[in-house]
N, CA, C and O atoms as CSV, one atom per row, in Angstrom:
chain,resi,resn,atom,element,x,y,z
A,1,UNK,N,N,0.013,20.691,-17.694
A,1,UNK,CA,C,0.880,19.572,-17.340
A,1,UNK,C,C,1.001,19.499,-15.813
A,1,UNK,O,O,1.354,20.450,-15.116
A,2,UNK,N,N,0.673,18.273,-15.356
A,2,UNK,CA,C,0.805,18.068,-13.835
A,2,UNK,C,C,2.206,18.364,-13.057
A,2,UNK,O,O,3.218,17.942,-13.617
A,3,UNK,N,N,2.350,19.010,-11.890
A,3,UNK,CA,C,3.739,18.887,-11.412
A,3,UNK,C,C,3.771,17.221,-11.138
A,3,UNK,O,O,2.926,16.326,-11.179
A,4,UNK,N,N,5.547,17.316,-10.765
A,4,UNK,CA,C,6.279,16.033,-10.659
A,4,UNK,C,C,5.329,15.389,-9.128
A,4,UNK,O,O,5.172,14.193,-8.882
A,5,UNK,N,N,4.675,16.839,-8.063
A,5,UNK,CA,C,4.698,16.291,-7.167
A,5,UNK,C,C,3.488,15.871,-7.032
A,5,UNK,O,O,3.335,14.971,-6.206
A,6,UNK,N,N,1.965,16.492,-7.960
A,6,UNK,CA,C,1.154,15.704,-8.665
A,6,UNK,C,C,0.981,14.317,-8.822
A,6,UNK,O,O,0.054,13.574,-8.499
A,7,UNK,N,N,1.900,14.146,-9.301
A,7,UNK,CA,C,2.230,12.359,-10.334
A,7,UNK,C,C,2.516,11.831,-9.617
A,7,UNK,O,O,2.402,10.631,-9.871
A,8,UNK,N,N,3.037,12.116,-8.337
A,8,UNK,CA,C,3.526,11.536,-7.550
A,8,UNK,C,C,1.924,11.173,-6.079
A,8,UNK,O,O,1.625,10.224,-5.355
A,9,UNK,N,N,1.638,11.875,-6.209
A,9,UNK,CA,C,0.735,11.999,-5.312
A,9,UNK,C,C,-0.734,11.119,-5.795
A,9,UNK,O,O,-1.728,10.824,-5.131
A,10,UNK,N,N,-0.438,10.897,-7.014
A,10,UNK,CA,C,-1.213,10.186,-8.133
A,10,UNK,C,C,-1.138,8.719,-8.164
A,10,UNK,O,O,-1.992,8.007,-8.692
A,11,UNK,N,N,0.255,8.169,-7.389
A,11,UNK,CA,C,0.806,7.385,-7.942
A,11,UNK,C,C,1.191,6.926,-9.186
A,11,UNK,O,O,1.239,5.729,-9.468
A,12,UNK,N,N,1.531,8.033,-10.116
A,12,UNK,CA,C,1.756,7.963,-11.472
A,12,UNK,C,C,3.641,7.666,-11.671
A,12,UNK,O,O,4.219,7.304,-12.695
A,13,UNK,N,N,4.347,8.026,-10.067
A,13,UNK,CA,C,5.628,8.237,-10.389
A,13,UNK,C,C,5.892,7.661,-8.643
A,13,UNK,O,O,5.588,8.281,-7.624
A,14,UNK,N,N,6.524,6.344,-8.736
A,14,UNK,CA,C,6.892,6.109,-7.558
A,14,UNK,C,C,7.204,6.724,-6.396
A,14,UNK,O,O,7.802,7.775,-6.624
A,15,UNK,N,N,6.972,6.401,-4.680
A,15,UNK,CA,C,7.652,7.653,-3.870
A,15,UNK,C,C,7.016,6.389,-2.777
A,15,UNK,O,O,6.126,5.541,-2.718
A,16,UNK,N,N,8.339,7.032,-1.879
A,16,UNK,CA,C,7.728,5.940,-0.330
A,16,UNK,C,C,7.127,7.454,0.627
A,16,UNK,O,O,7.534,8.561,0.978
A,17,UNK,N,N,5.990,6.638,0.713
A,17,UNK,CA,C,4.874,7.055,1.294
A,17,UNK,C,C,4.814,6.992,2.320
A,17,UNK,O,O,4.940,5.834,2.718
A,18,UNK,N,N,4.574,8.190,3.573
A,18,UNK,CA,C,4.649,8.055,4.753
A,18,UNK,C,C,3.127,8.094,5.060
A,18,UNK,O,O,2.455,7.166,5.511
A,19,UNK,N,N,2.711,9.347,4.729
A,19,UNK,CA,C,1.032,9.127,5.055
A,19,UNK,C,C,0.230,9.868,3.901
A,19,UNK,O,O,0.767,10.694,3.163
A,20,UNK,N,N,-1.002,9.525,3.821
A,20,UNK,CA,C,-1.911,10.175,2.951
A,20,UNK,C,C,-3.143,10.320,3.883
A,20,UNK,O,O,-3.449,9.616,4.846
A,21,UNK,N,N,-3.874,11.574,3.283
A,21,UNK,CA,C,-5.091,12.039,3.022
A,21,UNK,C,C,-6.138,12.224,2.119
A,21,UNK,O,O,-5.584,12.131,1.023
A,22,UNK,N,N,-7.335,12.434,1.930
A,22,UNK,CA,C,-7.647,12.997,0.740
A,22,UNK,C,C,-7.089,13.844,0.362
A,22,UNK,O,O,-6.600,13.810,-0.767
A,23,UNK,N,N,-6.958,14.943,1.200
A,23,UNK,CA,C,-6.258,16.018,0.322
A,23,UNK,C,C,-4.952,16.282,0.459
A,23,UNK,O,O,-4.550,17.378,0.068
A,24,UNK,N,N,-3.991,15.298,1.062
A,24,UNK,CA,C,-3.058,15.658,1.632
A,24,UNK,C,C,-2.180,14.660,1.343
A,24,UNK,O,O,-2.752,13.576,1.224
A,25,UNK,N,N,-0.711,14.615,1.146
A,25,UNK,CA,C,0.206,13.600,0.744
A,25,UNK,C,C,1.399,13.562,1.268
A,25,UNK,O,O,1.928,14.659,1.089
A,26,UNK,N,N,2.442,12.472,2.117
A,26,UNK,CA,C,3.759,13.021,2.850
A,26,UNK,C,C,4.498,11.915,2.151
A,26,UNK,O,O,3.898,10.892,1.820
A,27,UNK,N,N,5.907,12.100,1.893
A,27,UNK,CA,C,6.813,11.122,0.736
A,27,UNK,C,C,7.753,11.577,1.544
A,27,UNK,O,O,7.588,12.566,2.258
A,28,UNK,N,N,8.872,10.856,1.494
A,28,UNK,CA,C,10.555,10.790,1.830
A,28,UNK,C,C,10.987,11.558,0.773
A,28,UNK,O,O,10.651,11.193,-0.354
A,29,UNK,N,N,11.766,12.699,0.919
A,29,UNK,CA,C,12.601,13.426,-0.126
A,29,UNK,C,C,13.343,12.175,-0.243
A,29,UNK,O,O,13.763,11.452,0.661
A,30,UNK,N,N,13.453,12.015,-1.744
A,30,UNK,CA,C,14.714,11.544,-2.004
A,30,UNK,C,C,16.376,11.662,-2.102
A,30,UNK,O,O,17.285,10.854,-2.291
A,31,UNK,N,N,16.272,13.360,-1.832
A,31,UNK,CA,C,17.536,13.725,-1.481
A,31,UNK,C,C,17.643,14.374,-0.438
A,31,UNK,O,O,17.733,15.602,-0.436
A,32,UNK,N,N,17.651,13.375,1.011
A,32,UNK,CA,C,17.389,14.321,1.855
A,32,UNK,C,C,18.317,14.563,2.887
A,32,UNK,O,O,19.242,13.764,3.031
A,33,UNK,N,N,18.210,15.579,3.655
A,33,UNK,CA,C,19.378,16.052,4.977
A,33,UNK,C,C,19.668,14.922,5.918
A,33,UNK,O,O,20.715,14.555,6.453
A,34,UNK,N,N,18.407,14.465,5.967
A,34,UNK,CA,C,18.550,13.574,7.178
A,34,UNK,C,C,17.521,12.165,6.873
A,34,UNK,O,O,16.661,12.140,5.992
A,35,UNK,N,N,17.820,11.074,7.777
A,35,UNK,CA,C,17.434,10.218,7.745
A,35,UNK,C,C,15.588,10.332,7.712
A,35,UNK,O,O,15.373,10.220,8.919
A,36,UNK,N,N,14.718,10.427,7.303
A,36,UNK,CA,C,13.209,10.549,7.752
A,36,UNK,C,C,13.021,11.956,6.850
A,36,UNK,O,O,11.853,12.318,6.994
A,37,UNK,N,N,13.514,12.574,6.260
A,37,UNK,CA,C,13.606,14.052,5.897
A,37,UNK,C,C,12.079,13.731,4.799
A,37,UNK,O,O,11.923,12.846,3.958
A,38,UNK,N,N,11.216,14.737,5.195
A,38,UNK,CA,C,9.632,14.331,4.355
A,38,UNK,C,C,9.339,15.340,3.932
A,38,UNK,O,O,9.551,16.394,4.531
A,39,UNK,N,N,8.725,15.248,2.684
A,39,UNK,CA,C,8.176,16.080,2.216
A,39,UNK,C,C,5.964,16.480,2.271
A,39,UNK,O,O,5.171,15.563,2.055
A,40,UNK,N,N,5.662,17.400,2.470
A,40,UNK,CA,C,4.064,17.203,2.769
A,40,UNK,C,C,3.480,18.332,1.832
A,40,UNK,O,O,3.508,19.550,2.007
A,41,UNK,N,N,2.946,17.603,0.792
A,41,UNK,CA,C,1.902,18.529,0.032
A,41,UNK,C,C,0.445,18.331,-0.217
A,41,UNK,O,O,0.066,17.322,0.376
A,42,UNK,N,N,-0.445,18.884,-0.833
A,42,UNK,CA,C,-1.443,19.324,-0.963
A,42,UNK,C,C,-1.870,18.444,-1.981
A,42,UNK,O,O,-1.478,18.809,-3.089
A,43,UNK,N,N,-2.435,17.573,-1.979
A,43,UNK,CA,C,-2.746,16.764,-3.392
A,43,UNK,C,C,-3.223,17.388,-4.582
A,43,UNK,O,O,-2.520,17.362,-5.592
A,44,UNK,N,N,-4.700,18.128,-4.579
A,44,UNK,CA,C,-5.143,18.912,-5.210
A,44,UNK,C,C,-5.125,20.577,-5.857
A,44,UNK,O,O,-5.979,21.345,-6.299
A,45,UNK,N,N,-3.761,20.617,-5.645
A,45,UNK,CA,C,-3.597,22.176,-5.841
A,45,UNK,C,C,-2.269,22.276,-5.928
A,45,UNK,O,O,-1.501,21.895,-5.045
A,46,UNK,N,N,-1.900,22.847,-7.103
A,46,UNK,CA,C,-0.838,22.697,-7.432
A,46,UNK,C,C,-0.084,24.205,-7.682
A,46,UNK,O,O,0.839,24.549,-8.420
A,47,UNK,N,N,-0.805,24.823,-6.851
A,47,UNK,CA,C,0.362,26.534,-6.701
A,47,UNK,C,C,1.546,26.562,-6.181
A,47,UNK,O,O,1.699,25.819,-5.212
A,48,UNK,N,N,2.715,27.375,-6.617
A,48,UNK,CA,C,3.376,26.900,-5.860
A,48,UNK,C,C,4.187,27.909,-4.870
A,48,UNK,O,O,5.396,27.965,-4.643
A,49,UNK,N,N,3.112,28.682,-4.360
A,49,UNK,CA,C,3.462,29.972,-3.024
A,49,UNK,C,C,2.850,29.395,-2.436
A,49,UNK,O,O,1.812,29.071,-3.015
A,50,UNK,N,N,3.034,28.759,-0.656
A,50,UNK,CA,C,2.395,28.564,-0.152
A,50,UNK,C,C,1.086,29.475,0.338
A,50,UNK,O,O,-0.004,28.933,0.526
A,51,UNK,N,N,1.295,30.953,0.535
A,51,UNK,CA,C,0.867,31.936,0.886
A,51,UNK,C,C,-0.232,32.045,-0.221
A,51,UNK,O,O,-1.080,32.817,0.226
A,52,UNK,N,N,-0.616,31.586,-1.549
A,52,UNK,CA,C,-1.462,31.557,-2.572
A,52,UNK,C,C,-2.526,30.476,-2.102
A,52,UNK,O,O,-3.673,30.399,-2.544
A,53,UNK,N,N,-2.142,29.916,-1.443
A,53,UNK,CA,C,-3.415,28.501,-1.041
A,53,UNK,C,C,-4.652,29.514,0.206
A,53,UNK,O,O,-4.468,30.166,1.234
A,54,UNK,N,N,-5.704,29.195,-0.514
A,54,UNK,CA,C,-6.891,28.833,-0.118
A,54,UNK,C,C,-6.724,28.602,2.310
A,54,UNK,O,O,-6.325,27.717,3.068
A,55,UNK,N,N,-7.219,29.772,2.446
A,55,UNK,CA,C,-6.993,29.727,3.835
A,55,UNK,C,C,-7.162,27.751,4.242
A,55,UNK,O,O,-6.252,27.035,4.660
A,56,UNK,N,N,-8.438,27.376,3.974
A,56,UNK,CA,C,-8.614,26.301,4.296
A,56,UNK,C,C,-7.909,24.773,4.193
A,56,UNK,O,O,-7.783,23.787,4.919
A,57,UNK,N,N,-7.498,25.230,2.729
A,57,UNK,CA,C,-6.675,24.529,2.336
A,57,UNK,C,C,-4.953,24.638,3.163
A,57,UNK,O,O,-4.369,23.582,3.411
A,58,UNK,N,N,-4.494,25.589,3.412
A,58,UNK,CA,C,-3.102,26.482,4.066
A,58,UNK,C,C,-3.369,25.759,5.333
A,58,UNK,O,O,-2.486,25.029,5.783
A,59,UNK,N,N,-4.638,25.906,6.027
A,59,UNK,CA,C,-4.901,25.578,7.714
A,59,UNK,C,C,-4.701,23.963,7.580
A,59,UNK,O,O,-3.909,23.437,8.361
A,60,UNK,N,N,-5.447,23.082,6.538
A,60,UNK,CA,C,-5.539,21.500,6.450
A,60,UNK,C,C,-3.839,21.318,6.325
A,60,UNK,O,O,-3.409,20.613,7.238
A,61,UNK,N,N,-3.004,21.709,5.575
A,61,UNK,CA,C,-1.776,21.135,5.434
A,61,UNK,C,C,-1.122,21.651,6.686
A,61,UNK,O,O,-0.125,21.036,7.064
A,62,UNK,N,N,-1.576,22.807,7.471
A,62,UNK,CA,C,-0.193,22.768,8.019
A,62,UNK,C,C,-0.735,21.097,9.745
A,62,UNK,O,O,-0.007,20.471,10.515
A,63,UNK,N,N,-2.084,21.105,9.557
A,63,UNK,CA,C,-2.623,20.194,10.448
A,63,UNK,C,C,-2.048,18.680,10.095
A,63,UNK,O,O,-1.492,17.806,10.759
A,64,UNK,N,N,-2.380,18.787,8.996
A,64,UNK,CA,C,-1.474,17.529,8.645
A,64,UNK,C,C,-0.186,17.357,8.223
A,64,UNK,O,O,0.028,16.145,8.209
A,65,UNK,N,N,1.029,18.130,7.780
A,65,UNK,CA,C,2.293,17.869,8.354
A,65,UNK,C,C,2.059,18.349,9.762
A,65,UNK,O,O,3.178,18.683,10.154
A,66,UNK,N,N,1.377,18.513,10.519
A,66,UNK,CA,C,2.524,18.898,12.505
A,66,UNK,C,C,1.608,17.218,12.770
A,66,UNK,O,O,1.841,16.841,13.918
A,67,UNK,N,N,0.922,16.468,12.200
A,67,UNK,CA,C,0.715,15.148,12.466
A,67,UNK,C,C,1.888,13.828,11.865
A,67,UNK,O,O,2.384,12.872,12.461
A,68,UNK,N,N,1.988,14.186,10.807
A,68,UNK,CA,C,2.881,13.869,10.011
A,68,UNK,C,C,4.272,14.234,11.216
A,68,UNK,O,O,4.775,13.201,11.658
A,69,UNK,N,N,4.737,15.215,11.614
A,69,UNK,CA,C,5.714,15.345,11.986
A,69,UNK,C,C,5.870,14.599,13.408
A,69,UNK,O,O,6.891,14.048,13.821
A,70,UNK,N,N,5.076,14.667,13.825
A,70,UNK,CA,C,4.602,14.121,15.467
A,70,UNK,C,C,4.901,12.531,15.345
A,70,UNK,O,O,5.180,11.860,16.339
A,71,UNK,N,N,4.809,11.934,13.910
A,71,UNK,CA,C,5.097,10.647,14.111
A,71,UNK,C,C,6.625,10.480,13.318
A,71,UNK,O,O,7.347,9.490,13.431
A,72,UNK,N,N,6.834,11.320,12.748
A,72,UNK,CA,C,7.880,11.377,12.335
A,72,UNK,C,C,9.734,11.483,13.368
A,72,UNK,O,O,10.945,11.357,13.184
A,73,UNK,N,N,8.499,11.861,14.653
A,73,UNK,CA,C,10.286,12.459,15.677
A,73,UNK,C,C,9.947,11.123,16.351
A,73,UNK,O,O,10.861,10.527,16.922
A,74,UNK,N,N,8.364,10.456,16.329
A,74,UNK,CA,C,8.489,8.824,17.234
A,74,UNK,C,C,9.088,8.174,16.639
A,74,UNK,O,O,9.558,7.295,17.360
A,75,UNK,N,N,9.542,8.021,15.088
A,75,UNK,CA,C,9.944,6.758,14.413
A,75,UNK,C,C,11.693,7.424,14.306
A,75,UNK,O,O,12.467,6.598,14.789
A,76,UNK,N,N,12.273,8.445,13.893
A,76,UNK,CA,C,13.517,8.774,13.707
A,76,UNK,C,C,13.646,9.011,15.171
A,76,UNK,O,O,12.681,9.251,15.896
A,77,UNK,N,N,15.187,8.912,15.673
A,77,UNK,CA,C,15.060,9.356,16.821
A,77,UNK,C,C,16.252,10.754,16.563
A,77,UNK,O,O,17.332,10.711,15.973
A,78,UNK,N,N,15.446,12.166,17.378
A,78,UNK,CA,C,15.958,13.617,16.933
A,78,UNK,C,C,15.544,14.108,18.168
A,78,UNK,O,O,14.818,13.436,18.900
A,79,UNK,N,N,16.074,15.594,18.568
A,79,UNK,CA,C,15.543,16.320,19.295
A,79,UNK,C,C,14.674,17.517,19.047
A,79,UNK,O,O,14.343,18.229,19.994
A,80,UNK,N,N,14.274,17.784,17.772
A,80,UNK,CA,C,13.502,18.343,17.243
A,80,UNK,C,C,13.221,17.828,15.631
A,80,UNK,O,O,13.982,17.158,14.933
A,81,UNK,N,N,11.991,18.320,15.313
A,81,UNK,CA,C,11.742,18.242,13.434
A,81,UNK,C,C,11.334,19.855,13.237
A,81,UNK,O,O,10.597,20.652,13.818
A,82,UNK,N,N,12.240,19.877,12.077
A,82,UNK,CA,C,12.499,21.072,12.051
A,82,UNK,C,C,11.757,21.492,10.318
A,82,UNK,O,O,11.438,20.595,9.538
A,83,UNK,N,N,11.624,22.731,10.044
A,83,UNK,CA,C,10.528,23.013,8.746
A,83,UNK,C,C,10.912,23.747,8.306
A,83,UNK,O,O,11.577,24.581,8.922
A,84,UNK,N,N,10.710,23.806,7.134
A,84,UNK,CA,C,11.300,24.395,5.977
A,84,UNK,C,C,10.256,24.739,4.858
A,84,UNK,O,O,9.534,23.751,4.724
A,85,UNK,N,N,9.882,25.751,3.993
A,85,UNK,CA,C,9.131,25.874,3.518
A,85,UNK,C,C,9.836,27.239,2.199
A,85,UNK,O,O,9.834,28.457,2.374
A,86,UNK,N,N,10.483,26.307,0.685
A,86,UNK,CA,C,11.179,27.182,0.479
A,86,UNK,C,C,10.196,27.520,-1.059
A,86,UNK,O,O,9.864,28.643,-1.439
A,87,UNK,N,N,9.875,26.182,-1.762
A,87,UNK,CA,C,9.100,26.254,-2.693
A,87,UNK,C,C,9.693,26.370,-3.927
A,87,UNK,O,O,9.116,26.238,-5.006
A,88,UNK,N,N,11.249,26.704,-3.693
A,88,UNK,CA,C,11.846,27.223,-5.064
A,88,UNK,C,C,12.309,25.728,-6.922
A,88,UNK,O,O,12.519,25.762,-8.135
A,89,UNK,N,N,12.199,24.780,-5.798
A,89,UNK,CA,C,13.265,23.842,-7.144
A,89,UNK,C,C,12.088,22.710,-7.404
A,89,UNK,O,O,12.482,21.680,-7.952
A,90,UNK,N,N,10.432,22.807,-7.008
A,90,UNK,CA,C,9.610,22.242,-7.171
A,90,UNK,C,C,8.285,23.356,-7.465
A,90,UNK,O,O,7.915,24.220,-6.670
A,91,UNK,N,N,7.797,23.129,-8.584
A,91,UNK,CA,C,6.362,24.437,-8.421
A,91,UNK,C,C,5.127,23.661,-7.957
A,91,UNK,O,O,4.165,23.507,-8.710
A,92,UNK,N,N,5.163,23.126,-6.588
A,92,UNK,CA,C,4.132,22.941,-6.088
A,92,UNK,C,C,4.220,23.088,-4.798
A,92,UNK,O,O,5.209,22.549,-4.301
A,93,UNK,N,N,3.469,23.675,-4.036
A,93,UNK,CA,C,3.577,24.049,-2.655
A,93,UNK,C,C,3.922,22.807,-1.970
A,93,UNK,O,O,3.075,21.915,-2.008
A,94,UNK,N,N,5.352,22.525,-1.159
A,94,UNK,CA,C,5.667,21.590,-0.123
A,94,UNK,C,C,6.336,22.453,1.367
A,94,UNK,O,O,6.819,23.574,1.527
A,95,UNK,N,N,6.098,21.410,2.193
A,95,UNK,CA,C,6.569,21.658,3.475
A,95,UNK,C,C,7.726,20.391,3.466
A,95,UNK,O,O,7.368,19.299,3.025
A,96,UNK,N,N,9.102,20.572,3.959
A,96,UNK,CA,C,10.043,20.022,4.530
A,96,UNK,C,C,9.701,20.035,6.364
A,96,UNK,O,O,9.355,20.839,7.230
A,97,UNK,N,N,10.098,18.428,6.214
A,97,UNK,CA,C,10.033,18.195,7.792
A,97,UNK,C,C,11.370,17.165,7.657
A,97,UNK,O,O,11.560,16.051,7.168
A,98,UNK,N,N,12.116,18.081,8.305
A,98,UNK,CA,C,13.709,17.326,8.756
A,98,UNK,C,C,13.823,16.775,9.958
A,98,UNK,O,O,13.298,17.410,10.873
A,99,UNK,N,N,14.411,15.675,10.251
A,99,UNK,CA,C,14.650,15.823,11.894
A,99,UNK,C,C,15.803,16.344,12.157
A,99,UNK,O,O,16.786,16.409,11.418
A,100,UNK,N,N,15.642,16.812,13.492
A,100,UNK,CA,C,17.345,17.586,13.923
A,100,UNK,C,C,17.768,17.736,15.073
A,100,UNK,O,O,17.085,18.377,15.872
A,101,UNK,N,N,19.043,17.167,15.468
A,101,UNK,CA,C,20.002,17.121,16.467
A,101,UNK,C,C,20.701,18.760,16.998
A,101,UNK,O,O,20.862,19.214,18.131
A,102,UNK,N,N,21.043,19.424,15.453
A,102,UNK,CA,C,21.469,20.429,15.928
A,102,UNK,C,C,20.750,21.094,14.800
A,102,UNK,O,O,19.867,20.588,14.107
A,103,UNK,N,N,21.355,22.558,14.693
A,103,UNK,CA,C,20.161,23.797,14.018
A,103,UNK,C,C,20.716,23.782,12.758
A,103,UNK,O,O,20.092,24.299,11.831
A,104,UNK,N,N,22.111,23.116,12.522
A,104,UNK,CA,C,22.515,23.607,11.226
A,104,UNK,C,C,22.254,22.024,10.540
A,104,UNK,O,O,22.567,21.918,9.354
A,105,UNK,N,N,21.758,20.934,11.157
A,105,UNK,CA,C,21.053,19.715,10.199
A,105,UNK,C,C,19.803,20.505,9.164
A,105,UNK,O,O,18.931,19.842,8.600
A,106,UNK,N,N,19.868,21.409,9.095
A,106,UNK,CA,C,18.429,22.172,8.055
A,106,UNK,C,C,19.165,22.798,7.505
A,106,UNK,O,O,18.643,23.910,7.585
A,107,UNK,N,N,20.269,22.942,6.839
A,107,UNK,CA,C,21.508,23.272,6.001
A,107,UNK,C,C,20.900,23.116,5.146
A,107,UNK,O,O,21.140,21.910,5.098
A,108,UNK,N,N,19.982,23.330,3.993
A,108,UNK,CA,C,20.287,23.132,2.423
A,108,UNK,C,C,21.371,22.735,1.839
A,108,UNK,O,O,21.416,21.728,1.132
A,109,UNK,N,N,22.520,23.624,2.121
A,109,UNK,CA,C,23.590,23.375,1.156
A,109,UNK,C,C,24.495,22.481,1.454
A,109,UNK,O,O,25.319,22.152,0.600
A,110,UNK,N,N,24.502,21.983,2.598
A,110,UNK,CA,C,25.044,20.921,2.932
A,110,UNK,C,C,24.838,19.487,2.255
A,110,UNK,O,O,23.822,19.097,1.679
A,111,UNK,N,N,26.320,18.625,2.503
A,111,UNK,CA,C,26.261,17.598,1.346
A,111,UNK,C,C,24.626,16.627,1.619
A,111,UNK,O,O,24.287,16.333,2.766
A,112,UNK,N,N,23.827,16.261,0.478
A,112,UNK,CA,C,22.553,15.530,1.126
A,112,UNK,C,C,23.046,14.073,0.982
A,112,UNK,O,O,24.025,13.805,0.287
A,113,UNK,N,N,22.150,12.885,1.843
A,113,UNK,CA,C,22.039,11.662,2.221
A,113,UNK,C,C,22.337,11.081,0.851
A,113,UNK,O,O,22.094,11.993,0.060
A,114,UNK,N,N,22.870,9.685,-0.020
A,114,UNK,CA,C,22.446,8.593,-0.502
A,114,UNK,C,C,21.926,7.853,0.505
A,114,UNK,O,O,22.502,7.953,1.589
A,115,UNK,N,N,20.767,6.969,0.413
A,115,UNK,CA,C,20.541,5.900,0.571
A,115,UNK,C,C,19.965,4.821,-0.296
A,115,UNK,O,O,19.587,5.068,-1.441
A,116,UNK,N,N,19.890,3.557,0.269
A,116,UNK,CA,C,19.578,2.759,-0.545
A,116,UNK,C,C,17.546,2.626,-0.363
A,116,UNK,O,O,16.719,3.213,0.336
A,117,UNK,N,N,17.471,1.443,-1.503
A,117,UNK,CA,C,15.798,1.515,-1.355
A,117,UNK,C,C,15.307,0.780,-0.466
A,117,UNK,O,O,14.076,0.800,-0.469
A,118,UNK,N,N,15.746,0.170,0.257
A,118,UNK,CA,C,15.110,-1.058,1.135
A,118,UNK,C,C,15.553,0.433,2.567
A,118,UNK,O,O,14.813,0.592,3.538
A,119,UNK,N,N,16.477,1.061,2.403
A,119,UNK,CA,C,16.571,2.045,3.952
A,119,UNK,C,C,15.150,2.980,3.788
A,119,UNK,O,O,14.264,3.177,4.619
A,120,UNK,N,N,15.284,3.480,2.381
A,120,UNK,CA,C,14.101,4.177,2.136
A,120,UNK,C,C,12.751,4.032,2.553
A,120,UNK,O,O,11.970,4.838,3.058
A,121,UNK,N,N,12.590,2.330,2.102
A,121,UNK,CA,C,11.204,1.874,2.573
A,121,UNK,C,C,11.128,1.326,4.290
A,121,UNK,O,O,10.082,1.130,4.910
A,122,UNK,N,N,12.247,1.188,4.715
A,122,UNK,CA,C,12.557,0.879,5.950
A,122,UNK,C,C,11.611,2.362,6.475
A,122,UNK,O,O,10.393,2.386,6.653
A,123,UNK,N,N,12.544,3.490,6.642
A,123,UNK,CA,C,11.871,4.537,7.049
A,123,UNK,C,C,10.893,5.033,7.086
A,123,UNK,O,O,10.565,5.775,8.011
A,124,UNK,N,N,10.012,4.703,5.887
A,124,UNK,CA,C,8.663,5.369,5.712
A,124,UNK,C,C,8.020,4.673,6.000
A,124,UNK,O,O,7.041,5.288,6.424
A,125,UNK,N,N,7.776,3.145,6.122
A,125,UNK,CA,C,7.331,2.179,6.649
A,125,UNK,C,C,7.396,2.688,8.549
A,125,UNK,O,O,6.271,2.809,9.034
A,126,UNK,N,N,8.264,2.887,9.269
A,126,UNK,CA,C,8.650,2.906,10.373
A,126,UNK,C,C,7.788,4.278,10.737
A,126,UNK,O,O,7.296,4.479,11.847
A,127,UNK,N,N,7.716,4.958,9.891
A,127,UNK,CA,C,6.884,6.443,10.296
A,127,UNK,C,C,6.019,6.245,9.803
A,127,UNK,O,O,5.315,6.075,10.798
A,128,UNK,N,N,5.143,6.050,8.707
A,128,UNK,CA,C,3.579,5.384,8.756
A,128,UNK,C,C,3.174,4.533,9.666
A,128,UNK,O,O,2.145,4.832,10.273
A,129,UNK,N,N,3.772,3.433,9.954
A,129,UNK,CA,C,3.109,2.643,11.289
A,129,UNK,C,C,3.300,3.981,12.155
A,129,UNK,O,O,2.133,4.321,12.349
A,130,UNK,N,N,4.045,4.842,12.724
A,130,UNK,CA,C,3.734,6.202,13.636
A,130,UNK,C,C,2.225,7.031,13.535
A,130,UNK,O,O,1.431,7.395,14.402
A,131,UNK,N,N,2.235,7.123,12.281
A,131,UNK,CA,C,1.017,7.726,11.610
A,131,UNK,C,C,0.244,7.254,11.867
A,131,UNK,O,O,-0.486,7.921,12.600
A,132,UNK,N,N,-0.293,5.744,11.523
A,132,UNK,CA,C,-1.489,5.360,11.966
A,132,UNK,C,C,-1.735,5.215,13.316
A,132,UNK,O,O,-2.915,5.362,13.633
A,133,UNK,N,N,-0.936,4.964,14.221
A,133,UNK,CA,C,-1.254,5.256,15.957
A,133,UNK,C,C,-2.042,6.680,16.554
A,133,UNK,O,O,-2.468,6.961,17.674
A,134,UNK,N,N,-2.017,7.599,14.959
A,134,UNK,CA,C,-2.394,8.847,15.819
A,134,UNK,C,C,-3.592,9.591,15.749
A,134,UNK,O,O,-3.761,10.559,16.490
């Protein structure tokens, strides 16, 4: 059975899309810390230790989230994007890219964002046009 983040990467299960690769996929958490808060996984491989991936594969994602992220601090405005890599409440290897003002905006437990869907697509729209400039 495919993970959720699979299907998603499939387009089998809706998600606003910041950038894609062949092998590579970045979506807006839907519950996220911060405004732009993205998620970046691996299309084809669905382990879910990052440390289990395929050197080549490990080297391609982290190249493409710090691209992903690079357009991500042009379109949100932050003083850093900050990463996270916990793996636990999804079994497929993702990278969190938050933006952040201060050190404790990468709070997990802190209360997360509602937004609506038109802010949603606002954002990922605003950081894909970033993406493709680069």
């Amino acid at each position: 059975m495919a993970t959720i983040f699979t299907r998603i990467a499939k387009g089998e299960i809706p998600s606003y899309k910041v950038a894609e690769s062949d092998q590579y996929y970045a979506f807006l958490d839907i519950s996220p810390l911060a405004e732009g808060h993205t998620l970046v996984i691996p299309k084809n491989v669905e382990d879910d230790y990052i440390f289990n991936l395929e050197p080549s594969v490990y080297q391609g994602l982290w190249d493409f989230a710090r691209k992903v992220a690079v357009a991500l601090k042009a379109a949100i405005p932050c003083k850093r994007v900050g990463v996270a890599v916990l793996g636990m409440e999804v079994p497929h290897t993702h990278i969190h890219l938050v933006p952040l003002n201060t050190e404790g905006d990468l709070d997990f437990r802190k209360e997360h964002l509602t937004l609506s869907q038109e802010k949603f697509a606002s954002i990922a729209k605003a950081i894909n046009e970033e993406f493709e400039k680069l």
